[in-house]
ZAMARGU-4260 file (C-alpha; in steps of 0.2 Angstrom, whole numbers, plus 5000, padded with zeros to 4 digits):
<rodrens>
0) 4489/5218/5192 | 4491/5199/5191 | 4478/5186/5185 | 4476/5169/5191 | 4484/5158/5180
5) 4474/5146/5184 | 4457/5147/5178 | 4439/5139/5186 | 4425/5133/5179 | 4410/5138/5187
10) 4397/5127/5194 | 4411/5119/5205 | 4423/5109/5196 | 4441/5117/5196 | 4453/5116/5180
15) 4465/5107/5191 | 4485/5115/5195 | 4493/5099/5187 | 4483/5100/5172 | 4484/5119/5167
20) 4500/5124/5178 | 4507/5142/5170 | 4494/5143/5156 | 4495/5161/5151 | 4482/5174/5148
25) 4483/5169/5130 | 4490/5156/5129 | 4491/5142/5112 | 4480/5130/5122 | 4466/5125/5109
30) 4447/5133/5114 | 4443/5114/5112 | 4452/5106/5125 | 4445/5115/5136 | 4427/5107/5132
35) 4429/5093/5144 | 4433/5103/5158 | 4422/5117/5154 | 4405/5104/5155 | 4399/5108/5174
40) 4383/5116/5182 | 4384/5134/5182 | 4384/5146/5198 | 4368/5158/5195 | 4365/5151/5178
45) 4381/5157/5170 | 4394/5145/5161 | 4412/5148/5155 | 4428/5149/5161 | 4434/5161/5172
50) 4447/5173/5175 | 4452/5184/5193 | 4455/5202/5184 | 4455/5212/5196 | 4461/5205/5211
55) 4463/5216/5226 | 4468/5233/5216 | 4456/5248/5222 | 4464/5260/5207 | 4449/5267/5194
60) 4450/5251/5181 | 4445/5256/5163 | 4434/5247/5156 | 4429/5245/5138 | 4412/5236/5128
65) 4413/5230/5110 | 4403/5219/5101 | 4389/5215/5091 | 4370/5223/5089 | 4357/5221/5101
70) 4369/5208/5113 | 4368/5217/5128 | 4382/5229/5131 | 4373/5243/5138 | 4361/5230/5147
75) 4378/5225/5156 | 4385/5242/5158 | 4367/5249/5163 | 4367/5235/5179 | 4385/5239/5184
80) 4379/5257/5186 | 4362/5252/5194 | 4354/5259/5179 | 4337/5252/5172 | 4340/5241/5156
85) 4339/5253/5138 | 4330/5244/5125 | 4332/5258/5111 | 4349/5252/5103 | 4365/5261/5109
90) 4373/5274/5097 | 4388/5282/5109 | 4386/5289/5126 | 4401/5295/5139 | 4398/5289/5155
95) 4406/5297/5171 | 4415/5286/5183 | 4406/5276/5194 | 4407/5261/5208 | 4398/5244/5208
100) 4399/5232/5226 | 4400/5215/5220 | 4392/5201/5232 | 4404/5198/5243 | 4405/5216/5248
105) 4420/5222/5235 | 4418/5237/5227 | 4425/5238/5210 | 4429/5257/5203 | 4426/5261/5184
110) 4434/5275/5176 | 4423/5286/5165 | 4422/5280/5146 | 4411/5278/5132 | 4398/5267/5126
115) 4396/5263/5106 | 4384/5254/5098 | 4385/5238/5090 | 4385/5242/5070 | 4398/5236/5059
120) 4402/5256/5057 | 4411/5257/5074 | 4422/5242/5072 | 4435/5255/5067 | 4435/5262/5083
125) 4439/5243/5091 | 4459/5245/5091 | 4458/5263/5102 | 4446/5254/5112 | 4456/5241/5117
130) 4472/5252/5118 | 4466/5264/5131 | 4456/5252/5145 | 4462/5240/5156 | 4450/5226/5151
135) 4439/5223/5136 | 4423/5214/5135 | 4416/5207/5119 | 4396/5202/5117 | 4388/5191/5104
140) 4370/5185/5104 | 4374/5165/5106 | 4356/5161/5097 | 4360/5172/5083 | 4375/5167/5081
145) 4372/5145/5080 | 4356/5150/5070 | 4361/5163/5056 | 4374/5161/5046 | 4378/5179/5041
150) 4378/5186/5060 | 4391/5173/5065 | 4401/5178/5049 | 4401/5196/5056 | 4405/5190/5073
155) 4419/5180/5069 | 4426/5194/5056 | 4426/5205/5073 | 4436/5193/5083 | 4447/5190/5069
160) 4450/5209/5068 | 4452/5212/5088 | 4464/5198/5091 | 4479/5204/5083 | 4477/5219/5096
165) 4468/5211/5112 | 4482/5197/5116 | 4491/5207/5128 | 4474/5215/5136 | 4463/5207/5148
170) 4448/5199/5140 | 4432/5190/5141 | 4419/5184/5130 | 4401/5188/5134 | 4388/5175/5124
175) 4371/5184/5130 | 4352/5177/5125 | 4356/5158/5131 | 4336/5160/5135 | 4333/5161/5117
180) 4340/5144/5113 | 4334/5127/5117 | 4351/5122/5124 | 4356/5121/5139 | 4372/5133/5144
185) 4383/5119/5144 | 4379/5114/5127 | 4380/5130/5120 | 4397/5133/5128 | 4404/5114/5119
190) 4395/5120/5104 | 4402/5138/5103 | 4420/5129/5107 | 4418/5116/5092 | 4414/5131/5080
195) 4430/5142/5084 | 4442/5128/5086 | 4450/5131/5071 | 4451/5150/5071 | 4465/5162/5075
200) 4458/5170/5087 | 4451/5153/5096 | 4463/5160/5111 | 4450/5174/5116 | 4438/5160/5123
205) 4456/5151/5133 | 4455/5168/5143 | 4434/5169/5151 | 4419/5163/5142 | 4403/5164/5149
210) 4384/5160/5142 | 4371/5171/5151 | 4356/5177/5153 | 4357/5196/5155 | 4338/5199/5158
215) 4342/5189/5175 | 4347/5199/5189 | 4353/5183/5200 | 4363/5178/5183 | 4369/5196/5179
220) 4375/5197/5197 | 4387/5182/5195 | 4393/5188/5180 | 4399/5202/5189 | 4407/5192/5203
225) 4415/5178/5190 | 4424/5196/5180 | 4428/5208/5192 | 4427/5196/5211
</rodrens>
């Protein structure tokens, strides 16, 4: 299965050929080199770079979703599956395998899996997650995050822990509750950027970044497309 190397940014303006020809999956490209390019109006309401995964394959992709409490992981799971959203927090549940049809009429096959919840308890489970599936999602609440000072601590110590593992895997980095900040999308992607600069594991957000709404549907939809079209 081979992705684009050339990524997009969503609201219309394209990360040209010239400027980013052969940039790898994960590649050394600084997070914040990208802020430039990355400032455009979003499709639906979601922002980031963008990544095709899945191309054409019809084969049952596995798919894996780590992150922090309460970010929307089994919200975004829950509308793949045209399930109704859980607000209860997620401890594990399997899932059989199931289909979703994107906009432009694709249908994207899941393989069955599992569903863990977002407590610091089940970051042990992180490497096997991102061993066995195909592609791994990772979700932060972006208000938390630029507002508390111990939730970004934990987030980052998460990315720093998954990155060693995650650089030959596809990824992408899901920023949920932008409706809970003042900002706009655009400025939480730039400020999200400056923050990580500097990190190890600043190459997770080179690979697809997006800030979303999940409560949404129109924005939840996009998503969708933008990861799996």
């Amino acid at each position: 299965m081979n992705i684009k190397k050339v990524g997009k940014i969503l609201g219309g303006i394209a990360i040209g050929v010239g400027a980013v020809i052969a940039l790898p999956v994960a590649g050394p490209v600084g997070a914040v080199s990208l802020v430039g390019a990355l400032i455009g109006g979003g499709i639906g309401g979601v922002t980031g770079v963008v990544v095709d995964f899945f191309g054409k394959d019809s084969k049952a992709n596995k798919l894996g979703i780590i992150g922090m409490q309460a970010s929307g992981k089994t919200t975004f799971l829950n509308n793949l599956r045209g399930l109704e959203a859980v607000l209860n927090p997620t401890s594990r549940e399997n899932f059989e395998s199931f289909k979703f049809e994107l906009s432009n009429g694709k249908t994207i096959y899941i393989d069955k899996g599992n569903d863990i919840g977002g407590a610091k308890n089940y970051m042990v489970e992180y490497r096997q997650i991102i061993e066995k599936n195909d592609i791994v999602l990772y979700f932060f609440n972006v208000s938390e995050y630029l507002t508390s000072i111990d939730y970004k601590r934990e987030c980052n110590s998460r990315l720093d822990h998954i990155n060693g593992n995650i650089k030959n895997k596809k990824s992408a980095i899901i920023a949920s509750h932008s409706d809970l900040s003042q900002h706009s999308k655009n400025k939480l992607i730039e400020e999200i950027l400056n923050q990580v600069r500097d990190k190890k594991y600043s190459n997770l957000f080179n690979n697809a970044f997006f800030v979303v709404n999940l409560t949404k549907r129109n924005e939840v939809s996009d998503l969708m497309d933008k990861i799996f079209g």
